[in-house]
C-alpha beads as a LAMMPS data file, in Angstrom:
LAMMPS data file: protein, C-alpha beads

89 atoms
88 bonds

1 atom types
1 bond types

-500.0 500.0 xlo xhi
-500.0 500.0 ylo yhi
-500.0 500.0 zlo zhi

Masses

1 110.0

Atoms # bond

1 1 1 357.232 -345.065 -102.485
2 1 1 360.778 -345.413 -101.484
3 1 1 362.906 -347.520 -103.442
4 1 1 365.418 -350.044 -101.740
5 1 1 368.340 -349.200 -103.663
6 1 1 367.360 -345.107 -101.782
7 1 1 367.000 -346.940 -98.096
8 1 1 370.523 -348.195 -98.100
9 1 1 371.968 -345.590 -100.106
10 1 1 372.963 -347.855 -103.040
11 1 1 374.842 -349.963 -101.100
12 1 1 374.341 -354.360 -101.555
13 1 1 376.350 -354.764 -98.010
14 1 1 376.835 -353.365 -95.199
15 1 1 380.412 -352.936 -93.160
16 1 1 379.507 -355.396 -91.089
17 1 1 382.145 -357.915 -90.206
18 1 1 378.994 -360.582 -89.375
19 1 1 377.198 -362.668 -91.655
20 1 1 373.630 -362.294 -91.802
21 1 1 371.792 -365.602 -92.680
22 1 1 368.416 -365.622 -93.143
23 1 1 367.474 -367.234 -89.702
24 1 1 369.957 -364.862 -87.360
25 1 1 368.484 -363.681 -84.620
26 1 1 367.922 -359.214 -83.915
27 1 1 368.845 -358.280 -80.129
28 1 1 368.699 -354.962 -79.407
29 1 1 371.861 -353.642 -77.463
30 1 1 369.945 -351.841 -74.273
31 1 1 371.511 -348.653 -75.794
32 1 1 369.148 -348.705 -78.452
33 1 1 366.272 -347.842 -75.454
34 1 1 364.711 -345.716 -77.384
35 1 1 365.337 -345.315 -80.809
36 1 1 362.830 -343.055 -82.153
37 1 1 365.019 -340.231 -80.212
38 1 1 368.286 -340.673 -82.548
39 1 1 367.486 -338.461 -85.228
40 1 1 370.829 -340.255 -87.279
41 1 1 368.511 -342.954 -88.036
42 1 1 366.208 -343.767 -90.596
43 1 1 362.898 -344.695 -89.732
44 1 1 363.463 -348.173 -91.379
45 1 1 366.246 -348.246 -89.044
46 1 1 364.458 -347.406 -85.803
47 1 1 361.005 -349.891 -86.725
48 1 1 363.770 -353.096 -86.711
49 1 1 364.707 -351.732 -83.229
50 1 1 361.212 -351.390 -82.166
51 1 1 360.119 -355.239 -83.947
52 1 1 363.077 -356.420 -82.043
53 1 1 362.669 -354.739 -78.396
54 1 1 359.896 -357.494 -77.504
55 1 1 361.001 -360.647 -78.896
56 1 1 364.576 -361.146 -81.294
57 1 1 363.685 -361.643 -84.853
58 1 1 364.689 -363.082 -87.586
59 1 1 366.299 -361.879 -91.058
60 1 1 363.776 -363.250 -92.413
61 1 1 360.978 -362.485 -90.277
62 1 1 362.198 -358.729 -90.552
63 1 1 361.800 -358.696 -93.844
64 1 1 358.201 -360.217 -94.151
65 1 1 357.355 -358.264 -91.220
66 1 1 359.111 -354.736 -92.981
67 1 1 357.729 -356.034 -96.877
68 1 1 361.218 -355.401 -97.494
69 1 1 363.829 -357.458 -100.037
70 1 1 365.980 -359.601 -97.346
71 1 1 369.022 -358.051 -99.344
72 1 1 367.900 -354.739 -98.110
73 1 1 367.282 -355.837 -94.093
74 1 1 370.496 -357.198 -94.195
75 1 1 372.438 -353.766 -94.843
76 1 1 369.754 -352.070 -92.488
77 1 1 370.440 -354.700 -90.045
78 1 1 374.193 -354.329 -90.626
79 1 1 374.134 -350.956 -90.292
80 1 1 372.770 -351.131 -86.630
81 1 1 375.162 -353.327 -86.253
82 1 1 377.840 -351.188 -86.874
83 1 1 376.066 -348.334 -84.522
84 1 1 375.898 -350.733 -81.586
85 1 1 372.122 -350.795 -81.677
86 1 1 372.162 -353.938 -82.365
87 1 1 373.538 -357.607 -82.092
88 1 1 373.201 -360.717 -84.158
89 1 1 373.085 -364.417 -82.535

Bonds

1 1 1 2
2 1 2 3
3 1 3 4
4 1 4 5
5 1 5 6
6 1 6 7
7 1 7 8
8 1 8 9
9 1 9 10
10 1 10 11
11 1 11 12
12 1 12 13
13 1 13 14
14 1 14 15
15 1 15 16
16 1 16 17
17 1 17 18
18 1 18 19
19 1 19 20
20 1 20 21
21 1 21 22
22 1 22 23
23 1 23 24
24 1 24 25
25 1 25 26
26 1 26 27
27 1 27 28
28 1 28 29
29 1 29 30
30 1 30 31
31 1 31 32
32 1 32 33
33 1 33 34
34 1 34 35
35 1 35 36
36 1 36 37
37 1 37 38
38 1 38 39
39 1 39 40
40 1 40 41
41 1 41 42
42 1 42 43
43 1 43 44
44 1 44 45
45 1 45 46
46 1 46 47
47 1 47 48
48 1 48 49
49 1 49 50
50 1 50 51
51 1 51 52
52 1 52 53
53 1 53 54
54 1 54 55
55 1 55 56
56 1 56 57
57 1 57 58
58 1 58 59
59 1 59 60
60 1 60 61
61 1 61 62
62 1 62 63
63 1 63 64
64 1 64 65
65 1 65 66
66 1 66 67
67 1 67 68
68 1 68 69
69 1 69 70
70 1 70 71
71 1 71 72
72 1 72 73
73 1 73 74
74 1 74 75
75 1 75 76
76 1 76 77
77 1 77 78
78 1 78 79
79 1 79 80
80 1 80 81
81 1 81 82
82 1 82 83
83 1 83 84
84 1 84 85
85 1 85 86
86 1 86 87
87 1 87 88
88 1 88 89
């Protein structure tokens, strides 16, 4: 069991300039093609690029989908973000 303060490093935002509401949309960026090679990421990380690479989802859907806190999808999410893996509608 990994704890969600240990996914995102003790952090309660991320850098990201964007706001992350619970119904924003997850595109991946076509540089995140395939994730699963960028050994920088965490595998929380590279499964929202993967939920995300058929159909944008949700914050919230993320979360459900993840069994994560939204709190914690939102730093993940703002993390990839800040990588360019990422963009939020």
């Amino acid at each position: 069991v990994v704890r969600p303060y240990a996914m995102t490093r003790g952090r309660t935002s991320s850098a990201s300039r964007h706001r992350l509401d619970l119904i924003a949309l997850v595109v991946p960026e076509p540089a995140a093609e395939d994730p699963g090679r960028d050994q920088t990421l965490a595998p929380e990380h590279v499964t929202i690029v993967e939920l995300c690479s058929d159909m944008p989802q949700s914050i919230a859907e993320l979360a459900a989908e993840l069994d994560l806190p939204v709190g914690v999808v939102r730093v993940l999410v703002g993390d990839l973000v800040e990588d360019e893996l990422v963009h939020v509608t």
